[in-house]
N, C-alpha and C positions, 0 to 999 in steps of 0.2 A: 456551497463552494463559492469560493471571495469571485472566480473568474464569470461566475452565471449570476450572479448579481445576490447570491445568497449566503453563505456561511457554513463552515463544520467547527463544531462545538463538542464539547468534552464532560462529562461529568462522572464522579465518585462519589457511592452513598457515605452521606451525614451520618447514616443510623447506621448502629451494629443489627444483627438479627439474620433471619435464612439468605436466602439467595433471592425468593420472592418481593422479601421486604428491603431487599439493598438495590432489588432494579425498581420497585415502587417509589423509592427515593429517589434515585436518579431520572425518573420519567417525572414526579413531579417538580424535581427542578428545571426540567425542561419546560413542563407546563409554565412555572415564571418567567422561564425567558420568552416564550412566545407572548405571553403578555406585558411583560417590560418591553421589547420590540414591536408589538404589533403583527405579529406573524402567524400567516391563516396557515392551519395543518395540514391540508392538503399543500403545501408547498416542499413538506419534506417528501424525501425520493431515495433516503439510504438509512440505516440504523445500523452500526456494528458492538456486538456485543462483546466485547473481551468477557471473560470468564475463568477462574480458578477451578479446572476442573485436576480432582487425585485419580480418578479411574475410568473404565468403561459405562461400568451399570450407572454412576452418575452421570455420565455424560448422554444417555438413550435418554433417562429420564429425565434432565434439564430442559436439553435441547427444545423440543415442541415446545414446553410448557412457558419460557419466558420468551422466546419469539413468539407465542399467541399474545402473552401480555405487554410487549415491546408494540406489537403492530393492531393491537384492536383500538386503539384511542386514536387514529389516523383512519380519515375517513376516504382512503383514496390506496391501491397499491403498492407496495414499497418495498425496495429490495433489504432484507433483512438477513445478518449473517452471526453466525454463532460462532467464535472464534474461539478454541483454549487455550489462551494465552493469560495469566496471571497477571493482573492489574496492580499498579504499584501500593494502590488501597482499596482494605477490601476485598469483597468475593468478585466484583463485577464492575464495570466500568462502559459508558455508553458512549459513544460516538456517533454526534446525527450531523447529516448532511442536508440543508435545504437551499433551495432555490428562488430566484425572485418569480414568485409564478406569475405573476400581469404579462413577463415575457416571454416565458417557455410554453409552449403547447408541448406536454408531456401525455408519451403513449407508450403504455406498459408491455412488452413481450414476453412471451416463458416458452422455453423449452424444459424437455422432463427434468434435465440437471441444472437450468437456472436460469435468470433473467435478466431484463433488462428496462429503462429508460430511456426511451427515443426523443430526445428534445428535441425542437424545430422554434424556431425565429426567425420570420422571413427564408432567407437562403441559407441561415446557419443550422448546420446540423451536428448534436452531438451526442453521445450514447453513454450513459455509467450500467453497470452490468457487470454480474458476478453468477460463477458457478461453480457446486459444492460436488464433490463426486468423491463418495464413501463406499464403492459395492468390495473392493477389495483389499486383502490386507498388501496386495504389489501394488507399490506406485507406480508402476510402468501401465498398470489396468488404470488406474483413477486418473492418472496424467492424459495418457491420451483420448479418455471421453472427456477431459475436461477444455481440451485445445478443440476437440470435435464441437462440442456447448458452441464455445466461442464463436465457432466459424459457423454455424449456423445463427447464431444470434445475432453477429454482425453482418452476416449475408441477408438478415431480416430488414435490416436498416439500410440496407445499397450499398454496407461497406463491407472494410477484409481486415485481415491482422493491419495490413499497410496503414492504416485508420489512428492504431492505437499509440496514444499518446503515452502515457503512465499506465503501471501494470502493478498490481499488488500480490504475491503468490505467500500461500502460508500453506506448508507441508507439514505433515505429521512424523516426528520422530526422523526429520529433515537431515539428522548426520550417520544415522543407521545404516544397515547394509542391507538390500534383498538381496540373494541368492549372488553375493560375493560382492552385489558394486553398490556403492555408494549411491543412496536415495534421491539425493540432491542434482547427484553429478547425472544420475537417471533422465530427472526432471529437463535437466541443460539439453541431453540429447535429443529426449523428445521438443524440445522446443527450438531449436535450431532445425528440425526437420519440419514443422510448420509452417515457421517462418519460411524458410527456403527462400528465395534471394526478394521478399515483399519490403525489403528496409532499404533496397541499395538508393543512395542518393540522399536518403533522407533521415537516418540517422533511426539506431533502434530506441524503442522507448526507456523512458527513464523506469526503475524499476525498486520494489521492496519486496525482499527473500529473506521469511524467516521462517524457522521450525514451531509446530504448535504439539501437546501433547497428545489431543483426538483430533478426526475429522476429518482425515483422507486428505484432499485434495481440495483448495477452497482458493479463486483465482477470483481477484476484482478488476476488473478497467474502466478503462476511459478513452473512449475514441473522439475523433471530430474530422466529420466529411471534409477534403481534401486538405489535409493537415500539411501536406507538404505544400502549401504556398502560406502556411500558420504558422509553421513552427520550425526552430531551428537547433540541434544539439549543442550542449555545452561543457567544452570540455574541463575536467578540473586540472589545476597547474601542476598539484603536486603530486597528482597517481594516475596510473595506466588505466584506461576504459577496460572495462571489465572483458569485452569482446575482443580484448587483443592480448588477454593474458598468458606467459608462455605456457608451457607444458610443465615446469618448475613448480609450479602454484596449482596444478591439477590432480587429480586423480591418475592412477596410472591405466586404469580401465574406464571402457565409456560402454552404452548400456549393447551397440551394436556390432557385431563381432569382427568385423572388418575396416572401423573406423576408430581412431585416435578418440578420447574424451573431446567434446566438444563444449567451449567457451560460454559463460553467459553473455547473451546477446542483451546486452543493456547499456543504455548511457547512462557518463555520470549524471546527465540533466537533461531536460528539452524546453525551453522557450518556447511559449504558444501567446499569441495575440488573438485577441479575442473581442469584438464589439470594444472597442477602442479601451479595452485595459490588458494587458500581459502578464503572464505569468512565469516563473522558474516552478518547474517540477524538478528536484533534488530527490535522487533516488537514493537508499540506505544507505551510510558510508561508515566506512570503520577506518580504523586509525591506520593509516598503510602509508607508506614511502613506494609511490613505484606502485609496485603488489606486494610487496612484501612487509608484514601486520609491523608495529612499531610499539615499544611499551610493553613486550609481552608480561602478565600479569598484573598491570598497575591499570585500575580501570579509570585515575581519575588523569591519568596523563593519557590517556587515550578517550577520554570524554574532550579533554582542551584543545587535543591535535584538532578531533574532529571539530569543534566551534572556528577556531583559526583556519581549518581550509572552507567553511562557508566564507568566510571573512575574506578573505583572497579568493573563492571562486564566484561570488554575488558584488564584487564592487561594478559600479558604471564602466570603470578602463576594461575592466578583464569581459565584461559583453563586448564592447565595441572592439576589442582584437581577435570575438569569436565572430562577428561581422552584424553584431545586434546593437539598434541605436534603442537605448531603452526609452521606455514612452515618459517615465518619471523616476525619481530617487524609489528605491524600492522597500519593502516593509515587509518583514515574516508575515507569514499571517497564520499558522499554524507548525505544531514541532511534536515529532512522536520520536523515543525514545525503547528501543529494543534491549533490551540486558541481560545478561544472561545469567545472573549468578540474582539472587533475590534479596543477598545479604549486599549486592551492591547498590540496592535501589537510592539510599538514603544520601552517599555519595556523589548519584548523578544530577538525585533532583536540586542538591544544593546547588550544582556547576550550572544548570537551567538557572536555576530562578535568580541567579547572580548575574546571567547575559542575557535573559529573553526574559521581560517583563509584560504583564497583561496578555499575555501570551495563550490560547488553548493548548494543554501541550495533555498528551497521550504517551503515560509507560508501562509497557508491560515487559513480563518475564521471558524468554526466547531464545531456542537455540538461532546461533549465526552462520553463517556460510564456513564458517572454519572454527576450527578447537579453540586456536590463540587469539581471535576479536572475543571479546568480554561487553563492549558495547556497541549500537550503532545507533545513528540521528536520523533522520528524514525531515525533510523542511522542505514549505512552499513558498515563495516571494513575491509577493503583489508590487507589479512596477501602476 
């Protein structure tokens, strides 16, 4: 990650062949860039797997067998996740995250449903950590041990939800129904009652919600000890915060019997300063006026809305009228790409690689928080 002095980096297997020999591929290409860079192994601290999974009994037996192969050529702990989400090439597609390590003193934590990354520098404290919770086919069971994970793992580290910066959630069959309410709109509930009032003041994190086809429950973050004198939200010009959205754009049901659906609790972005460089966390966006989607069926005019509101919500004027003096002219430094239909993929990549050059960019297949988004972006900004 660009903010800790290290990197995340993307790759897609060369070779056709099993699923074995396509994450073989991709781990050796990471082995080149460790040695085109210089980069000792023990610096990486995350591996995410995206994965084309068709069913169940594939996905039991993948799961262990390429996270044993992802994480035994690293000679240090690492949080490792198995995602089924369909890469744009390929069975598989990797994602690693490393660190400048001469600066972090990294200290690994586990609890039974997952773990975490305690970094420490001097007085600076920051934690990456994810937890996977599969026991049940309700997400109302998996969601709330997986918020329970959390708040133990960050209670490992002297911190709380208040902590968390950006928040990654990937639910399984995320637009489906348990027992009449929407899975997603489940997730919002449970998560609003965690939260409970740990954001007032300092804005909720920035955040990415998409649907995967296996896997329960699978939440990543990122906190950093006392982020409210860090970090500051940012709002985007041309849509409503996700946390203020009416009742219009909700479900009509919410997972508890006496309360209205409740909002997702996310920004569209958070500003974090960090050892004298900043960052924008840009949370998934989809092509919306307000709240309400724009373009409905046309994915490539709702690929260009979304490029154009980075463009108007990452300039220098639009921070400084959120009250952020940016430290330098800023720079992507990574772009993931959620889609939903797979016959759009070819589409998107072109509108990418026509505006973000030299770019690591990550796309996979995905359902979206609604029927009518078709695509969504996520970008980070290195000032």
């Amino acid at each position: 990650m660009k903010i800790l002095g290290g990197n995340q980096v993307v790759f897609y297997p060369l070779k056709s062949g099993s699923y074995e020999i396509q994450l073989a591929d991709c781990l050796e290409q990471l082995e080149e860039y460790m040695d085109e860079f210089q980069i000792y192994p023990g610096s990486f601290v995350r591996h995410n797997l995206f994965v084309k999974i068709t069913d169940w009994v594939m996905f039991s037996k993948l799961k262990p067998k390429l996270e044993h192969m992802a994480k035994r050529r690293f000679p240090l702990p690492m949080l490792i996740n198995f995602i089924a989400a369909a890469p744009v090439h390929g069975l598989i597609a990797l994602e690693s995250t490393h660190v400048q390590s001469t600066q972090w003193n990294c200290l690994f934590k586990e609890e039974p449903y997952g773990a975490c990354q305690h970094m420490k520098q001097g007085k600076t404290e920051v934690v990456m950590g994810s937890v996977k919770v599969n026991n049940s086919a309700e997400i109302f069971k998996n969601t709330e041990k997986a918020f329970e994970t959390i708040d133990l793992l960050l209670s490992k580290c002297g911190m709380g939800f208040q902590h968390i910066v950006k928040q990654w959630n990937y639910m399984e069959r995320m637009l489906e129904e348990d027992l009449g309410l929407q899975r997603y709109q489940i997730f919002n509930d449970l998560r609003t009652r965690f939260y409970d009032d740990d954001f007032v003041g300092i804005g909720y994190p920035a955040s990415t919600e998409i649907g995967t086809t296996h896997g329960g429950v699978i939440i990543e973050f990122f906190a950093v000890k006392n982020r409210e004198k860090l970090t500051r939200p940012v709002d985007n010009p041309l849509q409503r915060a996700p946390h203020e959205y009416s009742a219009e754009v909700l479900p009509e049901k919410g997972a508890f019997s006496k309360a209205l659906p409740t909002t997702p609790k996310v920004e569209r972005a958070q500003y974090l300063t960090l050892n004298k460089l900043a960052m924008v966390f840009v949370s998934s966006t989809a092509a919306l006026v307000g709240e309400r989607v724009i373009s409905v069926g046309n994915v490539k005019e709702q690929t260009d809305y979304i490029i154009e509101i980075f463009k108007k919500m990452l300039t220098v004027q639009h921070l400084k009228n959120s009250g952020i003096e940016p430290m330098s002219p800023g720079r992507h430094s990574l772009l993931k790409a959620y889609v939903k239909q797979a016959a759009d993929f070819e589409k998107v990549e072109q509108i990418i690689v026509s505006n973000f050059s030299n770019l690591p960019v990550l796309m996979i297949q995905a359902d979206l928080p609604r029927k009518e988004m078709l695509v969504e972006l996520e970008t980070e900004m290195l000032f």
